[in-house]
Biopython code that builds the backbone (N, CA, C, O; Angstrom):
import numpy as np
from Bio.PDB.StructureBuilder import StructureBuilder

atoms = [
    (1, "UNK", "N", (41.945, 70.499, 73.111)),
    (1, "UNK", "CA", (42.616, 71.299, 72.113)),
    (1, "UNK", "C", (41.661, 72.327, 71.517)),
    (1, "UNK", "O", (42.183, 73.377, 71.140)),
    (2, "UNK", "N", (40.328, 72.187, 71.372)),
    (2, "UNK", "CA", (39.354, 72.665, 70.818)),
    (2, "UNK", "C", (38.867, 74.301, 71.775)),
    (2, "UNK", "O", (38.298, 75.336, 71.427)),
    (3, "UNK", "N", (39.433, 73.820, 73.034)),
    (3, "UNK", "CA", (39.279, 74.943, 73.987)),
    (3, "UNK", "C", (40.509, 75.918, 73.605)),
    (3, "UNK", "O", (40.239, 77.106, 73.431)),
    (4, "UNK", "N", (42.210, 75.364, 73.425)),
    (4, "UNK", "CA", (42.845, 76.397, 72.803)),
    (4, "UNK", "C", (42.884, 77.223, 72.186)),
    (4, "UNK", "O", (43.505, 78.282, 72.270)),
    (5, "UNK", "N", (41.930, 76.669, 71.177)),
    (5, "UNK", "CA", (41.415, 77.573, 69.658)),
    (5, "UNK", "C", (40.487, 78.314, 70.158)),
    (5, "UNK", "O", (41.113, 79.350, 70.383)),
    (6, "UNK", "N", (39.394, 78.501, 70.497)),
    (6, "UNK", "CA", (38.465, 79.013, 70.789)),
    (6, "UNK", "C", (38.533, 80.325, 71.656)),
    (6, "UNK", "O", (37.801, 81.308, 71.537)),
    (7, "UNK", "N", (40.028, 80.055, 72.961)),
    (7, "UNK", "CA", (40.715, 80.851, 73.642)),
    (7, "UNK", "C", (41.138, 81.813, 72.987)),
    (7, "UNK", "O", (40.816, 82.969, 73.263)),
    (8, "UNK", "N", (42.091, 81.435, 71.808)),
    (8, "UNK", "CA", (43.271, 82.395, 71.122)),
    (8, "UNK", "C", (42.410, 82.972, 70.293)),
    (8, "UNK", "O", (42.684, 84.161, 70.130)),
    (9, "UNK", "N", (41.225, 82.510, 69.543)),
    (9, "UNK", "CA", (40.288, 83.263, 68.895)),
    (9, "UNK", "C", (39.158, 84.407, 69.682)),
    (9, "UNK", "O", (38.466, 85.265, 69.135)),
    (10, "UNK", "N", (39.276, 84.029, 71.286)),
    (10, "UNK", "CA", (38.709, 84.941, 71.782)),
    (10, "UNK", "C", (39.287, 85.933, 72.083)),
    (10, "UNK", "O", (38.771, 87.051, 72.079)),
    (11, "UNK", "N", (40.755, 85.615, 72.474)),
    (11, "UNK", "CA", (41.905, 86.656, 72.634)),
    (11, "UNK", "C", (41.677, 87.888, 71.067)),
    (11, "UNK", "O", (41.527, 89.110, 71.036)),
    (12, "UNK", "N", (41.729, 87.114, 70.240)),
    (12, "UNK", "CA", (42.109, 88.131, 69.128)),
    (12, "UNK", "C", (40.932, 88.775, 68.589)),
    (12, "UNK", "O", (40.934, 89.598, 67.674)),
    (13, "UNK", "N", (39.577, 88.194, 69.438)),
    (13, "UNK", "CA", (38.310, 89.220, 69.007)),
    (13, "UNK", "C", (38.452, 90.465, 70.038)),
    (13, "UNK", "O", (37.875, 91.539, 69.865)),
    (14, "UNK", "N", (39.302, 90.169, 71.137)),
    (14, "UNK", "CA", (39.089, 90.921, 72.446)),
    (14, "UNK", "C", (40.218, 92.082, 71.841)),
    (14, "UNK", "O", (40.061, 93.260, 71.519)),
    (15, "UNK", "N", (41.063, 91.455, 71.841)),
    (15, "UNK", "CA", (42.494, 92.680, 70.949)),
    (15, "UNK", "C", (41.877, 93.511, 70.136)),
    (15, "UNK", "O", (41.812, 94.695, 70.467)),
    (16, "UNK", "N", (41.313, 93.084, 68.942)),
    (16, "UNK", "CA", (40.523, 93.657, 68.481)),
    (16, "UNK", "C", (39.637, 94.658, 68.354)),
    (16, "UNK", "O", (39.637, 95.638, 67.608)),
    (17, "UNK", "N", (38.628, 94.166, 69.453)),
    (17, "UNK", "CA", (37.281, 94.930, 69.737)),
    (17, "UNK", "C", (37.804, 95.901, 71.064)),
    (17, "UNK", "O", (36.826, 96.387, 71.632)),
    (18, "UNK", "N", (38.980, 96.256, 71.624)),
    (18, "UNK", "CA", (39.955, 97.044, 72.511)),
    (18, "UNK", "C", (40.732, 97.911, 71.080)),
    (18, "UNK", "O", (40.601, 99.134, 71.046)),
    (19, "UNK", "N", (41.370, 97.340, 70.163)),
    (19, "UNK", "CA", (41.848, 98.411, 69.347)),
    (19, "UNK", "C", (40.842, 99.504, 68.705)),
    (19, "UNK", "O", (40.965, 100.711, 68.497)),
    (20, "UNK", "N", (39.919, 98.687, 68.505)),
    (20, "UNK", "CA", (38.747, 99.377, 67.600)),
    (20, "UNK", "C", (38.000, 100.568, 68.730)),
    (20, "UNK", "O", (37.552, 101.697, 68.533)),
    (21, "UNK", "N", (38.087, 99.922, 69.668)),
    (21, "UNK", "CA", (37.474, 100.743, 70.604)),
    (21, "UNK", "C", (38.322, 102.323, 71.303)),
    (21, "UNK", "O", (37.827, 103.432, 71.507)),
    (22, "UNK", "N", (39.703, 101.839, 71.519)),
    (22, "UNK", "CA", (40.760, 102.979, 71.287)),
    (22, "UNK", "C", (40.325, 103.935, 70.247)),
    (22, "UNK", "O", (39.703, 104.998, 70.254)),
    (23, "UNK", "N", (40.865, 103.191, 69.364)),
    (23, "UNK", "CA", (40.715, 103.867, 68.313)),
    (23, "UNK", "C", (39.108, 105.149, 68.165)),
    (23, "UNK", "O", (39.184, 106.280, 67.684)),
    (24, "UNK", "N", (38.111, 104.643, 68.607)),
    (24, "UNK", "CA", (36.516, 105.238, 68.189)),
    (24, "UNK", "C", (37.293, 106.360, 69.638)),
    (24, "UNK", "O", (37.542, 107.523, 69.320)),
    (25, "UNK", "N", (37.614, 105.908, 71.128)),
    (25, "UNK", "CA", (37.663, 106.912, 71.677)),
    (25, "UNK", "C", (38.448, 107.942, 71.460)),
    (25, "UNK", "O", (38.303, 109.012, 72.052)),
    (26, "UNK", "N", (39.679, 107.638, 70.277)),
    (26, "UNK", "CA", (40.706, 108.906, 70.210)),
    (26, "UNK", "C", (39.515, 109.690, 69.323)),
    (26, "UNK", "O", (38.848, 110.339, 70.128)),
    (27, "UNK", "N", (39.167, 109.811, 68.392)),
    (27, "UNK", "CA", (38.135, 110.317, 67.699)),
    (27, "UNK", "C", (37.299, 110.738, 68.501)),
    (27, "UNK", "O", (37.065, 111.905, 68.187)),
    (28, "UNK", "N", (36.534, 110.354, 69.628)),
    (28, "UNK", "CA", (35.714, 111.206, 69.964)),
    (28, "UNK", "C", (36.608, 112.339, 71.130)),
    (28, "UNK", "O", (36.228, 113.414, 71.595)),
    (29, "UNK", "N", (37.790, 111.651, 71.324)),
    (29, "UNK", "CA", (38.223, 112.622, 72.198)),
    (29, "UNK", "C", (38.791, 114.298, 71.303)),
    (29, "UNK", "O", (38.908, 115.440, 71.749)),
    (30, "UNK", "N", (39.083, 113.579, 69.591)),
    (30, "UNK", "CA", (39.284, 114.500, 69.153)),
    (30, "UNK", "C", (38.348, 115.401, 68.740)),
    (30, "UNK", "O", (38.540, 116.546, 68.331)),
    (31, "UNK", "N", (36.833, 114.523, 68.936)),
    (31, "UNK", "CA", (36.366, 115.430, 68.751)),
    (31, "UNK", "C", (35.348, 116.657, 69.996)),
    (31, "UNK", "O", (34.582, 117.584, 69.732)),
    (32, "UNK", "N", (35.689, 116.243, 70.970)),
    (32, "UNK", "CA", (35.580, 117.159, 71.954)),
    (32, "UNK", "C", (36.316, 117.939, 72.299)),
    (32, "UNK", "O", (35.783, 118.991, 72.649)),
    (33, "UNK", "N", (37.404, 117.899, 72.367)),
    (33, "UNK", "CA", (38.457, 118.984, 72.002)),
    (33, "UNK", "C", (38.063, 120.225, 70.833)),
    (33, "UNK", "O", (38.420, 121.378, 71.075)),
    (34, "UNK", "N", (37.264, 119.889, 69.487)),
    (34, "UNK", "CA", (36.759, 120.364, 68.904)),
    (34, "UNK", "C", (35.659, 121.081, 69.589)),
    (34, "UNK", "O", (35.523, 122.287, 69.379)),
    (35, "UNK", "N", (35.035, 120.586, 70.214)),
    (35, "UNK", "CA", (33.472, 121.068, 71.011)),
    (35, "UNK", "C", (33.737, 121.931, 71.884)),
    (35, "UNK", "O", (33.080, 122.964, 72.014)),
    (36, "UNK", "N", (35.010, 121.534, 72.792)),
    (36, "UNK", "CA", (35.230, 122.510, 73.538)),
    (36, "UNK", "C", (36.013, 124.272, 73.023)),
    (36, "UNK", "O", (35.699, 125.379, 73.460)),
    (37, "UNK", "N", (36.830, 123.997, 72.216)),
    (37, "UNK", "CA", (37.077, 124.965, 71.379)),
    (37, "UNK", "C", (36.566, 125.751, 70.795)),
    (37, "UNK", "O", (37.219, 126.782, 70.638)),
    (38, "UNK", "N", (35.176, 125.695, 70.179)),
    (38, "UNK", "CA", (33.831, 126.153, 69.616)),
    (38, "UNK", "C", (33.305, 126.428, 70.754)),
    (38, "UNK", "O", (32.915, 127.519, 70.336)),
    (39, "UNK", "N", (32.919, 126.422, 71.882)),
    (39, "UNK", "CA", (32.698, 126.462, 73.220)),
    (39, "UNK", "C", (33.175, 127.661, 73.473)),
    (39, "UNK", "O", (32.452, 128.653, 73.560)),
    (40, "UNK", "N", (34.771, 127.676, 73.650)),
    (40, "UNK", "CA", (35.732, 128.385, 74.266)),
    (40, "UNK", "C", (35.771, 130.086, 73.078)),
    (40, "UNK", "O", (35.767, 131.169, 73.664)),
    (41, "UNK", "N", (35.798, 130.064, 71.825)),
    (41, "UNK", "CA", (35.292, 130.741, 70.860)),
    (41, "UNK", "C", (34.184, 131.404, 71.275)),
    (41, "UNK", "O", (34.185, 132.628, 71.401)),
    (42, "UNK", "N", (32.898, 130.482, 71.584)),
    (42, "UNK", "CA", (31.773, 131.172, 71.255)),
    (42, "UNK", "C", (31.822, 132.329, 72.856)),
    (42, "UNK", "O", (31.453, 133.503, 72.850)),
    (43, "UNK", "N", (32.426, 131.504, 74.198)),
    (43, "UNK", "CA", (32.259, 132.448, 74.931)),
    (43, "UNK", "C", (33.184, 134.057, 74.927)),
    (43, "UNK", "O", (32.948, 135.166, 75.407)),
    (44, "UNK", "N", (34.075, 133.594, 74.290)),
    (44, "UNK", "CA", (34.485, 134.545, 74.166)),
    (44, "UNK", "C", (34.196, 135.523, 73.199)),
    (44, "UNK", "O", (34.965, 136.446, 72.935)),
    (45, "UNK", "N", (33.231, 135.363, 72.726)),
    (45, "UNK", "CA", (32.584, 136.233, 71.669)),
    (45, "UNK", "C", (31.570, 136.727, 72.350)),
    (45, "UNK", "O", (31.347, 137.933, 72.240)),
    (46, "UNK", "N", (30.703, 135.879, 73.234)),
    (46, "UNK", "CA", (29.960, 136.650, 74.220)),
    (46, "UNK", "C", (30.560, 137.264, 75.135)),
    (46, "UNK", "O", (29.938, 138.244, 75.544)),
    (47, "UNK", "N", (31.537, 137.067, 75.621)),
    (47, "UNK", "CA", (31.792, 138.187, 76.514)),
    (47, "UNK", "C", (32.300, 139.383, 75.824)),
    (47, "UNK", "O", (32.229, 140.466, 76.406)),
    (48, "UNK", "N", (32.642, 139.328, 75.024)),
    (48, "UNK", "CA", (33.071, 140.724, 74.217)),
    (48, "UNK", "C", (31.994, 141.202, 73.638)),
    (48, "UNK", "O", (32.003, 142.412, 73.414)),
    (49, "UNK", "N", (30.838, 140.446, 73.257)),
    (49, "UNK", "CA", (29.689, 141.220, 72.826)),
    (49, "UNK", "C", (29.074, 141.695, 74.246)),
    (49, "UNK", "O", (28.554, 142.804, 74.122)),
    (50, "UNK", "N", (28.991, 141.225, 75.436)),
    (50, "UNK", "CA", (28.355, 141.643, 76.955)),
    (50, "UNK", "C", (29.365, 142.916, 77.005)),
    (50, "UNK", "O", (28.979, 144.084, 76.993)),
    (51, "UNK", "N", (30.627, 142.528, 77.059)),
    (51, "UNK", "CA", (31.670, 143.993, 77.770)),
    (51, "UNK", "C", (30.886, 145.126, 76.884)),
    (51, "UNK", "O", (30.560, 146.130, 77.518)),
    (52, "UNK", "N", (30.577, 145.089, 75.631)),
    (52, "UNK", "CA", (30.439, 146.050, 74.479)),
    (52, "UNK", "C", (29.112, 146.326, 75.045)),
    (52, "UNK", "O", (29.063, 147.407, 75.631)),
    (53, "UNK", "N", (28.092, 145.690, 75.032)),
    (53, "UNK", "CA", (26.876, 146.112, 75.654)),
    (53, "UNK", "C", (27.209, 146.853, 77.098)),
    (53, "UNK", "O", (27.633, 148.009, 77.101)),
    (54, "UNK", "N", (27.049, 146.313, 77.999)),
    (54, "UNK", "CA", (27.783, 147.102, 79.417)),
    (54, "UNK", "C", (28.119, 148.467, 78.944)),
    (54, "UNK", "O", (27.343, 149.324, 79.366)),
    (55, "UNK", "N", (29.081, 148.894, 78.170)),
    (55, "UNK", "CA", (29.811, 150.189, 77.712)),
    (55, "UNK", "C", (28.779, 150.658, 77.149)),
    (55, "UNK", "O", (28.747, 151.881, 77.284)),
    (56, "UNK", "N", (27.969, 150.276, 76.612)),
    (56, "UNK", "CA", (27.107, 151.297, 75.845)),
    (56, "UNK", "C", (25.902, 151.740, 77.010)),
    (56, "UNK", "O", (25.503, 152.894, 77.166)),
    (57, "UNK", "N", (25.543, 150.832, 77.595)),
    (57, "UNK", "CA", (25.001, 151.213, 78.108)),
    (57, "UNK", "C", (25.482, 151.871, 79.535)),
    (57, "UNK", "O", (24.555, 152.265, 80.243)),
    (58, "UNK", "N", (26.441, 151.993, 79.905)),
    (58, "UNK", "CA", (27.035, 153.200, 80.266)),
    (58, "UNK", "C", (27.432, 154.320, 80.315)),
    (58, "UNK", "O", (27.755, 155.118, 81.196)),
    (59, "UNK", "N", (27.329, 154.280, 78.491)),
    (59, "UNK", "CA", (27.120, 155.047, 78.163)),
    (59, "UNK", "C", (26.150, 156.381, 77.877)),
    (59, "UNK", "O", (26.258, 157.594, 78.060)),
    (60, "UNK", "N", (25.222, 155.550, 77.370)),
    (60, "UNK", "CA", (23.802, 155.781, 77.636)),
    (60, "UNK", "C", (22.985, 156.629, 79.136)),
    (60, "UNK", "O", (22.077, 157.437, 79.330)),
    (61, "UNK", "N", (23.749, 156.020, 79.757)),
    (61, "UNK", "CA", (23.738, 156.416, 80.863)),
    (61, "UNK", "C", (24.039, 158.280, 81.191)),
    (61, "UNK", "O", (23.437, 159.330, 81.419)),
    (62, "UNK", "N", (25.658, 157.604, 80.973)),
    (62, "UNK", "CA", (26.268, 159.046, 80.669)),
    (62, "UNK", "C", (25.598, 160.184, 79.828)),
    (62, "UNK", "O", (25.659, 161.309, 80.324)),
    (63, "UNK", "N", (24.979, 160.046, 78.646)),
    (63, "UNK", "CA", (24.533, 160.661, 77.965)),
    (63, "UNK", "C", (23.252, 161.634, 78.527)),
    (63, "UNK", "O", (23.007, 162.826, 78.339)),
    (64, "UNK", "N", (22.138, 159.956, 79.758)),
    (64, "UNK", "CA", (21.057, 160.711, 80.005)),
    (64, "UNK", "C", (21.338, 161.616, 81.426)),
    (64, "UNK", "O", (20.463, 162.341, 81.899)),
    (65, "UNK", "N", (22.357, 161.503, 81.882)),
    (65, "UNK", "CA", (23.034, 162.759, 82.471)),
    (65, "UNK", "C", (23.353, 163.703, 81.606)),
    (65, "UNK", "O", (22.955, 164.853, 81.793)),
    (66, "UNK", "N", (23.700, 163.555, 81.116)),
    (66, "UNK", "CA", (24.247, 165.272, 80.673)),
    (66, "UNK", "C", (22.986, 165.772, 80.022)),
    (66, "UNK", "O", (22.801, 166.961, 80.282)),
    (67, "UNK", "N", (22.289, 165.367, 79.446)),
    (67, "UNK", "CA", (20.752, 165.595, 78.862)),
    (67, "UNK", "C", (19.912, 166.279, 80.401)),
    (67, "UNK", "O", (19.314, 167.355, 80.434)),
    (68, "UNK", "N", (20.072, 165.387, 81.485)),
    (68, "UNK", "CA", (19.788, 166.110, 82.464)),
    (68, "UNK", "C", (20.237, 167.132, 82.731)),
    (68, "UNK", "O", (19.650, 168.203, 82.576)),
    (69, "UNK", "N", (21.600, 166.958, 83.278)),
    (69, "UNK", "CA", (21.975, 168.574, 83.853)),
    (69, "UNK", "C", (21.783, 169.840, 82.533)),
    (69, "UNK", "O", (21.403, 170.965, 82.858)),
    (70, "UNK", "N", (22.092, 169.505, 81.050)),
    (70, "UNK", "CA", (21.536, 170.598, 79.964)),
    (70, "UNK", "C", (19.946, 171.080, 80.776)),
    (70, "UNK", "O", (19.878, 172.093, 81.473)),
    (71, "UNK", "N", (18.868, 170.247, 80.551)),
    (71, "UNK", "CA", (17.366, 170.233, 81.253)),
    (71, "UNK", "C", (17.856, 171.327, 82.516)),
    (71, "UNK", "O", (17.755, 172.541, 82.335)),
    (72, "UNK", "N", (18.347, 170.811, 83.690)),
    (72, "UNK", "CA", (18.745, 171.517, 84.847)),
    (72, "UNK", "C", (18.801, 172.960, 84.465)),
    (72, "UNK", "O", (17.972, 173.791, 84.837)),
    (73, "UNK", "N", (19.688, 173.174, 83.805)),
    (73, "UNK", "CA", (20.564, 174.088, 83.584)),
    (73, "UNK", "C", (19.521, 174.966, 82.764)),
    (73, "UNK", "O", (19.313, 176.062, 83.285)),
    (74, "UNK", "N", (18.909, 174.744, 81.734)),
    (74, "UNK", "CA", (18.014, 175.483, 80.892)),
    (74, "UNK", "C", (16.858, 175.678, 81.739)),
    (74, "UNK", "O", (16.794, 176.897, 81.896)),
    (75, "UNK", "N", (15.862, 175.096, 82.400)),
    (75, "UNK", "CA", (15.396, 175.046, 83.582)),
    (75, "UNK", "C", (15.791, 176.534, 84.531)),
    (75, "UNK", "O", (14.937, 177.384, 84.784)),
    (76, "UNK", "N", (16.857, 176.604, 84.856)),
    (76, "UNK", "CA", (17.576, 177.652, 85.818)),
    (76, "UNK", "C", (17.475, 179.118, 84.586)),
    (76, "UNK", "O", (16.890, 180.190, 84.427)),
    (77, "UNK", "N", (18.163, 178.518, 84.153)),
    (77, "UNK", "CA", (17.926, 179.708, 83.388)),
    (77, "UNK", "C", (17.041, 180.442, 82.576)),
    (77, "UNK", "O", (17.286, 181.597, 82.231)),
    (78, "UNK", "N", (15.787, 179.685, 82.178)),
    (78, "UNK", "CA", (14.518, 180.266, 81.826)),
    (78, "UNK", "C", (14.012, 180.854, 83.303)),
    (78, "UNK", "O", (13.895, 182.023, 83.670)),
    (79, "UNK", "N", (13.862, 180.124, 83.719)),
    (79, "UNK", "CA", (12.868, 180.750, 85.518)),
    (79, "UNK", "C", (13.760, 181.722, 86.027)),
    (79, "UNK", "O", (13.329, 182.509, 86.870)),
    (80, "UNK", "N", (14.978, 181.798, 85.637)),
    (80, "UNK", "CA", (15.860, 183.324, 86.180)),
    (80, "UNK", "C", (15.399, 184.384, 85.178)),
    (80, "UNK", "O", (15.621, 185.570, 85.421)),
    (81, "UNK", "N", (14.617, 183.917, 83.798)),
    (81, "UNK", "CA", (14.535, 185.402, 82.554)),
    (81, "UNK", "C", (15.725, 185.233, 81.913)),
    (81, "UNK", "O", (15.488, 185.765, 80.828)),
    (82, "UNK", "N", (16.985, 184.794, 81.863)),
    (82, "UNK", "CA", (17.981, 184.924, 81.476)),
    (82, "UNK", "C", (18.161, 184.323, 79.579)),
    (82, "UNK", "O", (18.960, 184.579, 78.678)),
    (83, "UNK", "N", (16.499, 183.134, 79.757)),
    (83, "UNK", "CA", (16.595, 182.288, 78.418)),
    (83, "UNK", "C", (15.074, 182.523, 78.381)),
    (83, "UNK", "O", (14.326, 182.512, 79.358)),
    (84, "UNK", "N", (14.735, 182.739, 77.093)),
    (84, "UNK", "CA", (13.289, 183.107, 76.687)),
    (84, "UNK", "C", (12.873, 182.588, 75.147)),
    (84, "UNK", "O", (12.876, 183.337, 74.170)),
    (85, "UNK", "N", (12.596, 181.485, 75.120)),
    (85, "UNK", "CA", (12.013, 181.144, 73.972)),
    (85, "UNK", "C", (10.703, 180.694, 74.186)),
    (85, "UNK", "O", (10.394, 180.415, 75.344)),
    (86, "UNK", "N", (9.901, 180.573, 73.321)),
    (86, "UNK", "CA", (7.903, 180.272, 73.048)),
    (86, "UNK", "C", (8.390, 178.408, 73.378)),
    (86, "UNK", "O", (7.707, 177.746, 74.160)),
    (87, "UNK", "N", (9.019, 178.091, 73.009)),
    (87, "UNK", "CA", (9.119, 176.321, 72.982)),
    (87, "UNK", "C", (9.644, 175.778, 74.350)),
    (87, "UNK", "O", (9.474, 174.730, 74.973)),
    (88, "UNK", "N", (10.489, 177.148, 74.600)),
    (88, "UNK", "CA", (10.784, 176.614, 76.167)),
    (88, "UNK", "C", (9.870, 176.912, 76.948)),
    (88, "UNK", "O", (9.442, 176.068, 77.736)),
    (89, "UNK", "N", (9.405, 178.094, 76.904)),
    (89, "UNK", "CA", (8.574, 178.240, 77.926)),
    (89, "UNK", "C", (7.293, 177.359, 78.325)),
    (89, "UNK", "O", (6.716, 177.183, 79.399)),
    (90, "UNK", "N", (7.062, 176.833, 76.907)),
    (90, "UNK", "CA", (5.773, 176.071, 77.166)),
    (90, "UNK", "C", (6.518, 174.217, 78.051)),
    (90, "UNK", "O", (5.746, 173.527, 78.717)),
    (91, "UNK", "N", (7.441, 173.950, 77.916)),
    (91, "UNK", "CA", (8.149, 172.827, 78.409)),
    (91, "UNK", "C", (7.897, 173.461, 80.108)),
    (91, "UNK", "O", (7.278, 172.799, 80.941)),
    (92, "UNK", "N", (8.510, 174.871, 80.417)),
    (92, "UNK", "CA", (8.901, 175.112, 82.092)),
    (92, "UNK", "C", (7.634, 175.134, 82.445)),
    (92, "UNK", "O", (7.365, 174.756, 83.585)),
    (93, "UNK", "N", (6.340, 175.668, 81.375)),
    (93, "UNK", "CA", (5.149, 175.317, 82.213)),
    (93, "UNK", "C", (4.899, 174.167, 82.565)),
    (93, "UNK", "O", (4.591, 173.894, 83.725)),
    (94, "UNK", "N", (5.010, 173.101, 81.400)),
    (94, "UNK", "CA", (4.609, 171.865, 81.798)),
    (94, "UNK", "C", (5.152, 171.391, 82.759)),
    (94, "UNK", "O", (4.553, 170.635, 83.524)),
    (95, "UNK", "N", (6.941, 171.889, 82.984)),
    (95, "UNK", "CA", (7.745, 170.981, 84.404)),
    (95, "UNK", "C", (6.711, 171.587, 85.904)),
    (95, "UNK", "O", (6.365, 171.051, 86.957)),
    (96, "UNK", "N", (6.509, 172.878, 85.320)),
    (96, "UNK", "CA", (5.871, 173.813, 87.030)),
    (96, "UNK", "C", (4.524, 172.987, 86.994)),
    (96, "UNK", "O", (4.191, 172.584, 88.109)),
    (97, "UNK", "N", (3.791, 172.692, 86.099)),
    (97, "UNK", "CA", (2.429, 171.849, 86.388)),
    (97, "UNK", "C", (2.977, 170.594, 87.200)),
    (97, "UNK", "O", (2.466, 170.300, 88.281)),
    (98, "UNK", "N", (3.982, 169.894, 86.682)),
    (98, "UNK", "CA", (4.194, 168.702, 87.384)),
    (98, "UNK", "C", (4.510, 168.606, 88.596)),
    (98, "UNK", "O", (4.052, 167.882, 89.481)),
    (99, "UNK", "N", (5.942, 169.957, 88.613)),
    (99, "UNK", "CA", (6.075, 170.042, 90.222)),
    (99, "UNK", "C", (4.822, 170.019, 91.233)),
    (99, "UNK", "O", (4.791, 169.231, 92.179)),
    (100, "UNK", "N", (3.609, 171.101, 90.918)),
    (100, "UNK", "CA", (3.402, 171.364, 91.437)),
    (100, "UNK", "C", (2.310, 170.164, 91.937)),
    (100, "UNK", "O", (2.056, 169.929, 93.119)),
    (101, "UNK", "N", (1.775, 169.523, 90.878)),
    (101, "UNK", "CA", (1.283, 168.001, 91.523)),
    (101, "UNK", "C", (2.140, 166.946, 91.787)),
    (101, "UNK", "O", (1.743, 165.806, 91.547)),
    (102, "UNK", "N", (3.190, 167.118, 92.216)),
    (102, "UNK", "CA", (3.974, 166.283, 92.889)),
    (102, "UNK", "C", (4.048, 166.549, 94.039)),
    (102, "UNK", "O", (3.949, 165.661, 94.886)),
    (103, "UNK", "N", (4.286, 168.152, 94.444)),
    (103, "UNK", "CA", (3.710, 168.448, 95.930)),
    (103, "UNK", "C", (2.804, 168.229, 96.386)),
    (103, "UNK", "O", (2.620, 168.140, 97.600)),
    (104, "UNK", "N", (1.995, 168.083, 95.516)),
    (104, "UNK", "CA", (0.449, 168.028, 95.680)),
    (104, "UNK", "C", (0.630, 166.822, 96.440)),
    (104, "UNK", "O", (0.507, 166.910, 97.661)),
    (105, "UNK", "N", (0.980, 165.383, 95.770)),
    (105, "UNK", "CA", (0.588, 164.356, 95.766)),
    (105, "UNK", "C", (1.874, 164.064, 97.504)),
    (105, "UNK", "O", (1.769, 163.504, 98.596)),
    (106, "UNK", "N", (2.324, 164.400, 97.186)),
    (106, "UNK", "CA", (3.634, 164.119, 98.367)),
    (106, "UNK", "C", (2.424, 164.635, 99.842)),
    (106, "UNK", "O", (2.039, 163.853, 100.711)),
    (107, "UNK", "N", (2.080, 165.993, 99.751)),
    (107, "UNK", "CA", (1.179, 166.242, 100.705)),
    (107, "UNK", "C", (0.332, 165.314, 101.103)),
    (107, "UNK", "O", (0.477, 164.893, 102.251)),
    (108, "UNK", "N", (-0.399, 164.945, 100.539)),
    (108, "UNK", "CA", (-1.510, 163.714, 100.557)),
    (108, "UNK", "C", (-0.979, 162.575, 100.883)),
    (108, "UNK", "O", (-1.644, 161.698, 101.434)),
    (109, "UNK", "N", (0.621, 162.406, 100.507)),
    (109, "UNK", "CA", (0.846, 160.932, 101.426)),
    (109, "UNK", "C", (1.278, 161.466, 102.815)),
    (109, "UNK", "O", (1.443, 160.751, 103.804)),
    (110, "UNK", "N", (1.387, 162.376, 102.785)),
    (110, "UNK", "CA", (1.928, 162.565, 103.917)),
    (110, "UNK", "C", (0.756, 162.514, 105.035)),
    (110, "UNK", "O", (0.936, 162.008, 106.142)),
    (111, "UNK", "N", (-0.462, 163.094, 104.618)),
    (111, "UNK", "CA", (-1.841, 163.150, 105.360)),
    (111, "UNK", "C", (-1.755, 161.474, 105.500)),
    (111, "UNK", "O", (-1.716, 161.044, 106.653)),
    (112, "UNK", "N", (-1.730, 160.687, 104.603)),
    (112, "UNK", "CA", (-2.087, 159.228, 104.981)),
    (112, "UNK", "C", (-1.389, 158.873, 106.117)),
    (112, "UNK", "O", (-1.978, 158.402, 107.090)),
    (113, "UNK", "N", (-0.017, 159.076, 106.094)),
    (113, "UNK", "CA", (0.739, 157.984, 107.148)),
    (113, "UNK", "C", (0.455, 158.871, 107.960)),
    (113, "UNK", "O", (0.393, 158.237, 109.013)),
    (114, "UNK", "N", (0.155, 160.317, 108.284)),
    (114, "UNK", "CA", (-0.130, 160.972, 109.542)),
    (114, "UNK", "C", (-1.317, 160.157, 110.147)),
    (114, "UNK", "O", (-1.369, 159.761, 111.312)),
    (115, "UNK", "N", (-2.090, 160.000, 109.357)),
    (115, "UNK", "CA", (-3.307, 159.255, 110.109)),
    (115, "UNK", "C", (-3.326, 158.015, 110.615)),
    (115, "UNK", "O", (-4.394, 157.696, 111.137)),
    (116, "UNK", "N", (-2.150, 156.926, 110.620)),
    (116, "UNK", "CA", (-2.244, 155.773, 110.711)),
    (116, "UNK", "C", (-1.894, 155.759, 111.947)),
    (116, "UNK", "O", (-1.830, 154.692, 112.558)),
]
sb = StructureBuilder()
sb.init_structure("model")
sb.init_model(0)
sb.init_chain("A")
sb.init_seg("    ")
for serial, (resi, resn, name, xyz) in enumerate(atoms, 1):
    if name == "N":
        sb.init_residue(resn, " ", resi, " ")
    sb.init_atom(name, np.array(xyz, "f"), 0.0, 1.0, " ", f" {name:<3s}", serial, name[0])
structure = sb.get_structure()
């Protein structure tokens, strides 16, 4: 008889320690649902802060084009006479110094791989 008791008292620690245990997993399930949500939030805040970066710097982009072709363009038109200022001119010297050691330097590789 002593084994009955001991049974039905193990039964009802087991019921028990299964409810309690339900119970702790709905909670943590609720609270991953939480985690994932904060998760799901935060990426989407990074990707809208990445798309926004991307654009700018596409922007940027865009910008250092047109900064170029202006350069191009002012460029053309100082060395045609057509644009004559003291501030430009001293810039088209500096671009003609560069060109012209860039040929420089292009020549000289070119002597190297001729020789190999």
């Amino acid at each position: 008889m002593a084994e009955k008791i001991d049974i039905k008292k193990l039964q009802k620690k087991a019921t028990k320690a299964l409810k309690e245990a339900s119970r702790r997993l709905e909670g943590a399930g609720k609270d991953a649902r939480v985690l994932v949500k904060r998760g799901e939030d935060e990426l989407i805040k990074l990707s809208k802060v990445g798309r926004a970066q991307l654009e700018i710097l596409a922007l940027s982009l865009k910008k250092e084009q047109l900064y170029r072709q202006i350069g191009m363009k002012v460029w053309q038109l100082s060395t045609g006479g057509k644009l004559t200022t003291k501030k430009l001119k001293i810039f088209c010297e500096e671009l003609s110094s560069i060109n012209k050691n860039v040929k420089s330097k292009k020549k000289s590789i070119n002597k190297v791989l001729k020789t190999r």
